[in-house]
N, C-alpha and C positions, 0 to 999 in steps of 0.2 A: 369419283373414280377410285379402286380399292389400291392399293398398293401392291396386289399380289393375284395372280388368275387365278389359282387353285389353292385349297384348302393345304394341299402337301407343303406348298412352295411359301405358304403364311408359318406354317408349325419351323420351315426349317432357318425363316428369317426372326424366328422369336416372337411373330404374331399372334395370340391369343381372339380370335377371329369372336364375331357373336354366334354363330355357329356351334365353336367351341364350347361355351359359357352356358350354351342351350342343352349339352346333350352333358359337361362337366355334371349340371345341376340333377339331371335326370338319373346320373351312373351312381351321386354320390362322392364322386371323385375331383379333386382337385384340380383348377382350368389347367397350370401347369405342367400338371402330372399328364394328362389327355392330350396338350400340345407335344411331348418327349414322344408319346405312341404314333401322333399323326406324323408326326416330323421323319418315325422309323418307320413310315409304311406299318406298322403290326394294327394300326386303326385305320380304317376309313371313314367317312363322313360323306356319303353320296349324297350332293347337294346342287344340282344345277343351278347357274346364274340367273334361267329363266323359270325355276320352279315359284314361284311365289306364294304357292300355300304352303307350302311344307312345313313341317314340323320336325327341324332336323335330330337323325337318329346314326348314333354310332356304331360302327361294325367291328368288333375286333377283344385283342389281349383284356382281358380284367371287366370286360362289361357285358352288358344281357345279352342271354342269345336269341337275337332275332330268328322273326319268319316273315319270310314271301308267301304268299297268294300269287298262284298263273290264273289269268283268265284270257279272253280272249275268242273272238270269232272263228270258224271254218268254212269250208266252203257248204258243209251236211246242215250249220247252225251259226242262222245270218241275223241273228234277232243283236242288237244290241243294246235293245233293255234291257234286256237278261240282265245282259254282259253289266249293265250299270248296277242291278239288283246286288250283281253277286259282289263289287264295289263295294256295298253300301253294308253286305254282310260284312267283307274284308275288315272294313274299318268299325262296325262295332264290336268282333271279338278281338279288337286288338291288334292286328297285320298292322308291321311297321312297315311293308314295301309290298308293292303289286308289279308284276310283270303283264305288260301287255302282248301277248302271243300268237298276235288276231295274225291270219296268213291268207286273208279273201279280200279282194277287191279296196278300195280306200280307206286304209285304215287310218291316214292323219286326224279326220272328224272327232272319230273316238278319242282318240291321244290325248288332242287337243283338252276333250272337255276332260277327262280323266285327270290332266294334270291341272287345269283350272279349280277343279275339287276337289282333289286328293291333299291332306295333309301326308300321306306313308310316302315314301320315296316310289318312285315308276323307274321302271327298268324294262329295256324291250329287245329283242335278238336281231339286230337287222337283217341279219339274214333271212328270218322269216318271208319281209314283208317286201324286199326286192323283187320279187317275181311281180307282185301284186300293183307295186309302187312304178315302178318301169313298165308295168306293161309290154314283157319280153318273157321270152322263154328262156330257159336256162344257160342254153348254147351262147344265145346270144347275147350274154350280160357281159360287161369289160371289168377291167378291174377299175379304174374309173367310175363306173356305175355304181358299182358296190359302196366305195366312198361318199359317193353321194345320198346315197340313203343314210350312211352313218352323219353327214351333217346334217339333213332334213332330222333327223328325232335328235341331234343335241340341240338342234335351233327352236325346235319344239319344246326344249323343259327337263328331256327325258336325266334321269339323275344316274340309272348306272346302265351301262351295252354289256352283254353279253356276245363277245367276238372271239371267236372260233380259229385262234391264230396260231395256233399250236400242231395244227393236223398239216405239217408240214412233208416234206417226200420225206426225209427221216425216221420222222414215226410213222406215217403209215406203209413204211418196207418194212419196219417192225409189227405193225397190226397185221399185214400180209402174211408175213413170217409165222404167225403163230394158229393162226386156221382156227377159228372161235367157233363156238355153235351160233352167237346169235349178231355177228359180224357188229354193222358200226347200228346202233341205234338211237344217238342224236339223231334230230331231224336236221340241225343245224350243219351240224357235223358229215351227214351222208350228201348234203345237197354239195355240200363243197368238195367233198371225197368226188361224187361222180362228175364237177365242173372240173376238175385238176384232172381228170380221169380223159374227159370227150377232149376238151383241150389240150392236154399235156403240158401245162402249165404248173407256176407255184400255186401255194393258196395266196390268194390277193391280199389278205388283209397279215399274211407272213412277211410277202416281200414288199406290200407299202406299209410297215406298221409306223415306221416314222411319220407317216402323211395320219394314219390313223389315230396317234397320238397327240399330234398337232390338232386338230378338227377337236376333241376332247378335251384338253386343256383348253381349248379356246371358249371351251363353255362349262369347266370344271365338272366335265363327267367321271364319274368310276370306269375305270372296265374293268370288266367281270371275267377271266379267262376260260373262258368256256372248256369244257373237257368233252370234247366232238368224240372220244374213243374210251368213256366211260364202261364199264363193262353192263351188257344187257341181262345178263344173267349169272347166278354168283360162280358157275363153272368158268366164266370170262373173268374173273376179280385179279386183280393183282398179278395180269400178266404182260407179256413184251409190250404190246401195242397201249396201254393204259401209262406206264412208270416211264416209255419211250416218250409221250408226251407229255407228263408230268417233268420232266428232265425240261423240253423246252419252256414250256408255263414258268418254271423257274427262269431260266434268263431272261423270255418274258417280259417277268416282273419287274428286274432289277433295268433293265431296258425303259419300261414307264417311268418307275421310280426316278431315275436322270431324268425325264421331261419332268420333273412333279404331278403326274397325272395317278395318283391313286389308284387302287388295285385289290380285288378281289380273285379268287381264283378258287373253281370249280370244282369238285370233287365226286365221286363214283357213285353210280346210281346201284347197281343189287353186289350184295357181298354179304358172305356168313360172318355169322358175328364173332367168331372166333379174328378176322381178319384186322377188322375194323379199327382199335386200338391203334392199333401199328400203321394203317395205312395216314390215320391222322399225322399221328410224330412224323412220318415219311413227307406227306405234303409238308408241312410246319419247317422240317429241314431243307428240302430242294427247294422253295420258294419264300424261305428265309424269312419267314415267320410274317406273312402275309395273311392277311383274314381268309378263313376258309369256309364255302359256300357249298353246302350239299344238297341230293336230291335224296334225301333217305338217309343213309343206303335200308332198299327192303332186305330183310334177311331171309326171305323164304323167297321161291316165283312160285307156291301153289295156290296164294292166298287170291284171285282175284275176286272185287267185292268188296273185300278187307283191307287193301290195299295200306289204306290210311294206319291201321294196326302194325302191319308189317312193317312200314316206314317210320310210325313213331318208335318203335321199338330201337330200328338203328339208330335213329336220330337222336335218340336220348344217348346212346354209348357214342355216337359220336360225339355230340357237345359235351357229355363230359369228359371226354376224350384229346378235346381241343379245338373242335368246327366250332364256328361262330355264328354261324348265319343256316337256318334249316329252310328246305322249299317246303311245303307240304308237297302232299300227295292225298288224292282225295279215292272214296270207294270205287270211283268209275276208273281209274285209275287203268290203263290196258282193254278198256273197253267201248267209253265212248267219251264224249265230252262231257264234264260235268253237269249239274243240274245245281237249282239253289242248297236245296239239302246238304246233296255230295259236296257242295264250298264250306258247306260251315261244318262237315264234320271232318272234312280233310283240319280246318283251322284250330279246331278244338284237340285233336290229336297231335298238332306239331305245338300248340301252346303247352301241352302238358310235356309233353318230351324235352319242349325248351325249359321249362321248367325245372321240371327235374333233374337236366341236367346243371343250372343256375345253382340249384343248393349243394348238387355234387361238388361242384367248383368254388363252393364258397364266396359268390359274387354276394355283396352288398348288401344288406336287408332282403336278401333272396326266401329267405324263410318269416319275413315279417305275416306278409296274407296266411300261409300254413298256422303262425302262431295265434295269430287272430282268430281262425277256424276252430281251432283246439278251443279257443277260450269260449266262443261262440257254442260250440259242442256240451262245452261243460255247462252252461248256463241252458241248456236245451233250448236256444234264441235260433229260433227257426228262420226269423227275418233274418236276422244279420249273416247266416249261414247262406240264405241264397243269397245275398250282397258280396257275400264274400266269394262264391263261387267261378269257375270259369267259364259255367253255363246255368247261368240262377233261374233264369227262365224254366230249364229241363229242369234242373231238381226242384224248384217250385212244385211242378205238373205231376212227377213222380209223389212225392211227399202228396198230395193231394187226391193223388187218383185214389188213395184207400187210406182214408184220414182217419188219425185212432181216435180214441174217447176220450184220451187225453193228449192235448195238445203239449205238454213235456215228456211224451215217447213219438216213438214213432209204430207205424203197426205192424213192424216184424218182434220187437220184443216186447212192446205193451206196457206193463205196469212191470213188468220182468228186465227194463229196460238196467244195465248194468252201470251206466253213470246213474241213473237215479235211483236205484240201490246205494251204489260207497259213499255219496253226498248223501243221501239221510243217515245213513251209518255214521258220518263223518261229523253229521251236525246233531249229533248225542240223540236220530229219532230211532223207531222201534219200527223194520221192518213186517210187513203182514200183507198177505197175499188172499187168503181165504175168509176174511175178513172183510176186505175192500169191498167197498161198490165201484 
């Protein structure tokens, strides 16, 4: 029996947890120094009691910027192979965490075996799956009910909730107030705007959050502050209804934080990038410097198809900007459910944004693989170049599809190739071109 329910409440008794020790070695950073972050909330460590594969990964101040993979079933696409395929992608490019999304019929089956083999953390939106799980229609779900689906997936393994506690009558007289083009576009978030609505009630998981807290500490879940009034389009960015409930997300937080229940919190899905910058420092101040989790932000809405483009673009100015944690967004992105493809090109687009922003910020041997590359470059070591890669397979296939004559260029500059020019220059040879065989 541990000494302690959650990871917060070990940091803040001077516990240096094995958790800790796991993700310390990972960041490069010192167990200490990692315990002062978990202890201030600016780290999280989503780690459920009942995860047992896990391979725990840190969220937050001074360490790598994670990605999530969504997948998950609908009612259009019931296949859950797929659903394990794309899984099995997640975890060979790298996803530290999978959100399961499924919102058709039972989805514990799936959870279950998801979390039995998943080393990346699992994270699920209960609200999703309460319609599905109950077997009830909207009207008729209690606030009771709703609770109960948040214990059924902590008792399941699930390591972070995204819950929707924020879209309270406050802020949405504020999202009222301001008359949007593309109103609420959470699905999480609208389901519960029209349950407060037909009922005339709070939102349930505003006015039990203390119950909801309890149930979470009970199995040392995250919760993920969901942002139900994200704006849908970047003419919605950084207006009443968005910073109305970033306002509550802030007390929120400080609200978990008393139970030791760990905390992530949500952040804007489309915004020009002129905004962006700023709306980080803004979360980071109202939520007192809490790990921040985004969907993008895309900076265009003309791109669909592209989606993955337009979301790595913000995602990289947001993490270097101060977001910690990126969702992908894949090219079906607005149009239908993903496919295998669409997973792994949304994953390769949010690694590289994560990436880039890692060297912007100066985290830890962030530029070690980059320098590797370089070196690999210079020696024209073709293998070690796809090893090094983020998709060695693709630049394999590429480099291959029209293989030069010689195997130290490549066949857009040939024998003309420019590192193999200043290395023979360099090493006292005598460049000649018309000459060569």
């Amino acid at each position: 029996m541990r000494a302690y329910k959650t990871q917060m409440e070990a940091a803040k008794k001077g516990i240096i947890t094995p958790e800790m020790e796991i993700v310390a070695k990972k960041e490069y950073m010192e167990p200490e120094t990692l315990r002062e972050l978990v202890a201030k909330g600016q780290v999280a460590i989503p780690c459920n009691i009942n995860h047992k594969s896990i391979s725990p990964e840190g969220i937050g101040k001074g360490l790598r910027t994670k990605i999530n993979v969504n997948l998950g079933i609908s009612g259009d696409c019931k296949d859950y192979s797929v659903e394990m395929e794309k899984v099995d992608i997640a975890l060979k490019y790298g996803a530290e965490a999978i959100m399961d999304l499924s919102n058709y019929g039972k989805t514990n089956t799936f959870r279950q075996q998801l979390i039995e083999k998943s080393p990346a953390m699992i994270g699920t939106v209960p609200m999703y799956d309460a319609i599905g799980y109950l077997e009830k229609d909207l009207l008729e779900i209690t606030a009771e009910d709703f609770l109960r689906v948040v214990r059924a997936h902590a008792e399941e393994g699930v390591d972070f909730m995204t819950i929707h506690a924020g879209i309270n009558r406050r802020a949405v007289e504020a999202f009222r107030r301001d008359k949007r083009k593309m109103n609420i576009v959470s699905r999480g978030g609208s389901l519960l705007f029209a349950w407060m609505m037909m009922t005339g009630n709070e939102n349930p998981f505003y006015e039990y959050y203390d119950q909801v807290l309890d149930i979470l500490q009970e199995f040392d879940v995250t919760i993920s502050l969901g942002d139900a009034l994200r704006p849908g389009c970047i003419d919605d960015s950084t207006d009443g209804g968005q910073i109305a409930e970033l306002i509550e997300l802030g007390a929120l937080t400080e609200r978990a934080w008393e139970k030791n229940v760990q905390v992530m919190v949500e952040g804007p899905g489309h915004m020009a990038m002129n905004e962006i910058a700023a709306n980080m420092q803004l979360q980071k101040r109202i939520c007192h410097g809490a790990p921040f989790y985004v969907l993008g932000p895309l900076v265009t809405d003309i791109a669909p198809g592209y989606d993955h483009i337009t979301s790595a673009i913000g995602g990289a100015i947001a993490a270097a900007s101060g977001a910690d944690f990126l969702c992908y967004v894949t090219p079906a992105e607005h149009l239908r459910l993903p496919d295998i493809g669409d997973v792994k090109e949304g994953i390769i687009a949010s690694r590289i944004a994560a990436h880039a922003a890692d060297i912007a910020k100066g985290i830890p041997h962030a530029t070690d693989p980059d320098n590797a590359m370089a070196k690999a470059r210079y020696a024209t070591d073709w293998d070690a170049m796809f090893e090094l890669a983020i998709d060695g397979d693709k630049a394999r296939a590429y480099f291959e599809s029209t293989p030069p004559s010689d195997r130290h260029t490549c066949s857009m500059c040939g024998k003309m190739c420019a590192v193999r020019t200043t290395n023979m220059i360099l090493e006292g040879k005598k460049v000649e071109f018309c000459t060569e065989k």
